[in-house]
C-alpha positions as CSV (number, residue, x, y, z in Angstrom):
1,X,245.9,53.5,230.0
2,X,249.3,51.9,228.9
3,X,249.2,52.8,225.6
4,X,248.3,56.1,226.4
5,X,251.3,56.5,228.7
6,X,253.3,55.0,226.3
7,X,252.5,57.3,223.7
8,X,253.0,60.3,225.6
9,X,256.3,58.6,226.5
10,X,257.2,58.2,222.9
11,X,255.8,62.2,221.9
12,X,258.3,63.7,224.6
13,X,261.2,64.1,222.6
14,X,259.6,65.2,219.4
15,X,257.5,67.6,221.2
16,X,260.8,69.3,222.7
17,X,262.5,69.2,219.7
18,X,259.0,70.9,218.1
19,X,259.3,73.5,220.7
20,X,262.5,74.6,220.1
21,X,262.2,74.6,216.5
22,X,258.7,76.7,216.7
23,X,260.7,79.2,218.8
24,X,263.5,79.5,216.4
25,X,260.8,80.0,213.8
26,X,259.1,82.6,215.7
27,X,262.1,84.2,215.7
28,X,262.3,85.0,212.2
29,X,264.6,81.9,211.1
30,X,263.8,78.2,210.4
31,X,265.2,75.9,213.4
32,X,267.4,73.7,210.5
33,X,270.2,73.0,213.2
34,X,267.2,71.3,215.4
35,X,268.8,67.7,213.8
36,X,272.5,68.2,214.6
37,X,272.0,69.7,218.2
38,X,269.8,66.6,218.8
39,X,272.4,64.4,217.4
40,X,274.9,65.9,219.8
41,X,272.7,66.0,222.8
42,X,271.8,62.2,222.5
43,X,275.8,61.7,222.0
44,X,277.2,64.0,224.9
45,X,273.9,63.1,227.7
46,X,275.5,59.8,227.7
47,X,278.9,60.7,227.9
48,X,278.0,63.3,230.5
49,X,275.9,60.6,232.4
50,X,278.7,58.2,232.6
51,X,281.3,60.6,233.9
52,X,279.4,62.0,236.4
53,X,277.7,59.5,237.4
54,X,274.0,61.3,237.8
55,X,271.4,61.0,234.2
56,X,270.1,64.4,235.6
57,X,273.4,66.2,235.6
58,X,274.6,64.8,232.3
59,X,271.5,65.8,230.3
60,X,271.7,69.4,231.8
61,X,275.4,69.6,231.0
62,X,274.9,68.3,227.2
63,X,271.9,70.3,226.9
64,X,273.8,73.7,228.7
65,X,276.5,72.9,226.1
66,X,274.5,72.8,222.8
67,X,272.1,75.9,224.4
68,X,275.5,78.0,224.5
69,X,276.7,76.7,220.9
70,X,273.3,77.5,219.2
71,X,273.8,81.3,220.6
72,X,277.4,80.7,219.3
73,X,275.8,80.0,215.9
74,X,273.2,83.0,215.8
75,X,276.0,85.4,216.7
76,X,278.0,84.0,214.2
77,X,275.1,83.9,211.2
78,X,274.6,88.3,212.3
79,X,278.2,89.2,212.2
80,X,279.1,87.0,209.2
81,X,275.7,87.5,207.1
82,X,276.0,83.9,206.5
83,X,272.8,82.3,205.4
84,X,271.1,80.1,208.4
85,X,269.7,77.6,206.1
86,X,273.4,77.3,205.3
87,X,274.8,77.5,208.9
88,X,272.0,74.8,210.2
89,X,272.6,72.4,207.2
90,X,276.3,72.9,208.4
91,X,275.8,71.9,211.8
92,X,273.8,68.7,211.3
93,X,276.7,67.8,209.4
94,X,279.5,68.5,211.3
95,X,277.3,66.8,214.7
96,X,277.4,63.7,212.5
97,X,281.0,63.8,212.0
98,X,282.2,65.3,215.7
99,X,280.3,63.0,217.4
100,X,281.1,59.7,215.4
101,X,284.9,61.0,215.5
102,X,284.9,61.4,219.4
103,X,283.4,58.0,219.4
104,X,286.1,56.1,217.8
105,X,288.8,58.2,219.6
106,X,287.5,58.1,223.0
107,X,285.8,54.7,223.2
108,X,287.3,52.6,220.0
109,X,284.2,52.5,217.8
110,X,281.6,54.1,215.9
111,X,279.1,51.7,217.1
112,X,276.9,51.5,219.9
113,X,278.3,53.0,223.7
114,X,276.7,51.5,226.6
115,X,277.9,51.5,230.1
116,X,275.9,49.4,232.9
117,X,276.8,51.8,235.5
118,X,274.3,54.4,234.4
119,X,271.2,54.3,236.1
120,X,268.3,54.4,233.1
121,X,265.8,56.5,234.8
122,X,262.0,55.9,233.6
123,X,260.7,57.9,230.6
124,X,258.0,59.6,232.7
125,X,260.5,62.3,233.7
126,X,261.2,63.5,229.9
127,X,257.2,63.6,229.0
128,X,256.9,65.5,232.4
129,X,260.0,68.0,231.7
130,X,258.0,68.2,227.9
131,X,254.8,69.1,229.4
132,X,256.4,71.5,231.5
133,X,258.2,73.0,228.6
134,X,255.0,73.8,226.5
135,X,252.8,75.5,229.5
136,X,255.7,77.7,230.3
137,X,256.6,78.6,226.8
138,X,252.5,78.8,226.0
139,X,252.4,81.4,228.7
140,X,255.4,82.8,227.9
141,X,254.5,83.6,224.5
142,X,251.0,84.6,225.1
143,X,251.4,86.5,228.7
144,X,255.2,88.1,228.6
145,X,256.6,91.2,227.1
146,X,259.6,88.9,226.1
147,X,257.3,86.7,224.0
148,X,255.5,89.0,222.4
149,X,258.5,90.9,221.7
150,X,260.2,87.6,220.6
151,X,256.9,87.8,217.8
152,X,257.7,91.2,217.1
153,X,261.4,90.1,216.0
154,X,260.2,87.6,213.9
155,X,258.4,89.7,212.1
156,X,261.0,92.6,211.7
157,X,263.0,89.5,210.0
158,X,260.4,88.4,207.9
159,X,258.9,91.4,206.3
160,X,261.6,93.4,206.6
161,X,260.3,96.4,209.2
162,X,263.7,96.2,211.5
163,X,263.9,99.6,211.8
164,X,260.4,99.9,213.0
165,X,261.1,97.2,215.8
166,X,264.1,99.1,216.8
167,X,262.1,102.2,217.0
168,X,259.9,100.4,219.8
169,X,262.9,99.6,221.4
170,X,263.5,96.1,220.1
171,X,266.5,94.2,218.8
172,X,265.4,91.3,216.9
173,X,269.0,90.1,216.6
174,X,269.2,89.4,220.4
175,X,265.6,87.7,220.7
176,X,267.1,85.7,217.7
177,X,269.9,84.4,219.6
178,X,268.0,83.8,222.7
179,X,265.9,81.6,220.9
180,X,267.9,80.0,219.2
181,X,270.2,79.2,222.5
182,X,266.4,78.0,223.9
183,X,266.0,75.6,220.3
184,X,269.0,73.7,221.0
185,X,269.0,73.7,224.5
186,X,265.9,71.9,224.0
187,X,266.8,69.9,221.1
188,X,269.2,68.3,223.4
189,X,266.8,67.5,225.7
190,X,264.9,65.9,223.1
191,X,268.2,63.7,222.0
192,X,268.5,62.8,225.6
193,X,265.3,61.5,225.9
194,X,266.1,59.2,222.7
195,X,269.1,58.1,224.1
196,X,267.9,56.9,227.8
197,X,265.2,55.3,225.9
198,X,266.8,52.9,224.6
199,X,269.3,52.7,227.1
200,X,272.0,52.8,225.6
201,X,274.0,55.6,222.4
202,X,272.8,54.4,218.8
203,X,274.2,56.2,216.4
204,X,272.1,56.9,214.0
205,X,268.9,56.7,216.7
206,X,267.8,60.2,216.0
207,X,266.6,58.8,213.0
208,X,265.8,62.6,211.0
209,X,263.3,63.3,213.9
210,X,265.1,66.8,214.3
211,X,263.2,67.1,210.6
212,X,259.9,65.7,212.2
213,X,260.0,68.6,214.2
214,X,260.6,71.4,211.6
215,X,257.6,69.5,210.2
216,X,255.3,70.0,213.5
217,X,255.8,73.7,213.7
218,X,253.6,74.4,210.5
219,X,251.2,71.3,211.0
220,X,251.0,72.9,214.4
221,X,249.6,75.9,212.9
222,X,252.5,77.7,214.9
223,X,251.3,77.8,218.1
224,X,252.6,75.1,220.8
225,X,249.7,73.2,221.4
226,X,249.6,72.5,217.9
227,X,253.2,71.3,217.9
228,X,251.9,68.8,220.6
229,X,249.6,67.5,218.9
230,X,251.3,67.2,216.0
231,X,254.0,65.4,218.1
232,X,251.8,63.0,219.4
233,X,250.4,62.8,215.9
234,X,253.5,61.2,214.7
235,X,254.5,59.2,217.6
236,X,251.1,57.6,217.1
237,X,251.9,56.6,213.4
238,X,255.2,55.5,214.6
239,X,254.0,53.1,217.2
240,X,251.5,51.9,214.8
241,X,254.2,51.0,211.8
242,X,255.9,49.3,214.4
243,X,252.7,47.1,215.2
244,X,252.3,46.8,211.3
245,X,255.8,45.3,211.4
246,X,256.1,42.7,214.1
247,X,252.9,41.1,212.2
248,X,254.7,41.5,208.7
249,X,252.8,44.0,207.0
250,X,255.1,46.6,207.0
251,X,258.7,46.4,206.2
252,X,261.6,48.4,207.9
253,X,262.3,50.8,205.0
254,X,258.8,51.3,204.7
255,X,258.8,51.8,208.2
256,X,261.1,54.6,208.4
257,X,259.6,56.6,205.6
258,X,256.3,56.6,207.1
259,X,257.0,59.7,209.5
260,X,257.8,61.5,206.5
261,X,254.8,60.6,204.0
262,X,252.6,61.2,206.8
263,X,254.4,64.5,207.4
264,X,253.5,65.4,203.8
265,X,249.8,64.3,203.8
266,X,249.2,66.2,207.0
267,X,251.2,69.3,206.1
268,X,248.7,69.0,202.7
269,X,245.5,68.9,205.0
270,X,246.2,71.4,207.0
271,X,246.9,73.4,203.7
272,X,243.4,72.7,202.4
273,X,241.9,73.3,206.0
274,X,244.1,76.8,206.5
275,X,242.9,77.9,203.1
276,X,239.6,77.3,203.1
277,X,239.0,78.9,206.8
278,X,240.4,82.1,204.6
């Protein structure tokens, strides 16, 4: 029963991430930015936290923040016609850089920020906020007229029938930029969760998860019960290279490439298995 709470503990903040980046993707456009908005979410939770004294309030503020500059980006990629690839690529840069920046100018260092006054809550309130996340956005997707409109959008964007969305009253363009304003508000979430983890900011400590995530939407089939399974998937492996490690087996740099080899073996099953139900 430990390791199975444990392991739900570890999927929460991949599966959030996963959600956020299946919405994006539903909405015609790869979720790229998912890395940099968790980057800044684990960076400004904690700053957040500490000012205001309250984990709750902090996390909501970072994750109001980088829900409001992912719309900023989605209205910025249809007015400019700049590429999203591009603009996400972009922003997981430029978190990097901000957030290290603000580090050294606020605090003194690049290097690890902790602050004994906040109080660490458990990690059972992230896997319950995650759970919570994937029946509302199951339902949402499946039961509302926003969600299957949100479908509808994606579709306009990916085969090109805008006009025939917009015909049914539709503009993809706004469902694009309310779901990507969802993605990072929950990509934040997920950086939170990293960050009161370990109890304590780590730069560094997303650790290419936001890519994980990218990852679970296809080995997810799409659909957000695959993502969470594919989330716990990978937090499986992870715990396991850990347990590899502490007996030697494993080394660290093998370590942190196993996410992503494991990434590329299930992506190829579920290739073969995708194909052949065709």
């Amino acid at each position: 029963m430990e390791f199975l709470t444990g392991l739900l503990n570890s999927a929460a903040p991949l599966m959030l991430a996963g959600l956020g980046a299946l919405l994006s993707d539903l909405s015609g456009a790869l979720g790229i930015f998912i890395e940099g908005f968790m980057i800044t979410g684990a960076f400004f939770s904690w700053i957040f936290a500490g000012w205001t004294g309250s984990v709750f309030l902090g996390t909501l503020l970072s994750a109001l923040l980088a829900g409001f500059a992912g719309w900023a980006l989605a209205r910025f990629v249809r007015l400019s016609g700049a590429n999203p690839f591009i603009a996400g690529l972009a922003l997981n840069l430029a978190a990097s850089g901000i957030t290290l920046s603000l580090s050294a100018i606020w605090f003194g260092t690049k290097g690890v920020l902790q602050n004994p006054g906040i109080n660490i809550p458990g990690q059972s309130s992230f896997t319950i906020a995650a759970w919570l996340c994937a029946i509302v956005i199951a339902i949402g997707l499946k039961k509302t007229v926003t969600g299957q409109r949100l479908r509808a959008s994606g579709l306009s964007h990916n085969f090109g029938s805008m006009d025939t969305a917009t015909e049914r009253g539709i503009r993809p363009e706004l469902y694009r930029e309310g779901a990507w304003a969802l993605a990072s508000f929950l990509a934040a979430l997920a950086g939170a969760a990293l960050t009161f983890r370990v109890g304590a900011y780590t730069p560094g400590g997303i650790a290419g998860r936001g890519w994980i995530a990218l990852a679970a939407v296809y080995l997810g089939f799409r659909k957000v019960w695959g993502v969470v399974i594919a989330a716990i998937i990978f937090s499986l492996a992870e715990r396991l290279g850990y347990g590899l490690q502490s007996f030697g087996a494993l080394s660290a740099t093998a370590l942190l490439g196993l996410p992503s080899v494991l990434a590329l073996l299930l992506y190829f099953v579920s290739m073969l298995f995708k194909k052949r139900k065709q």
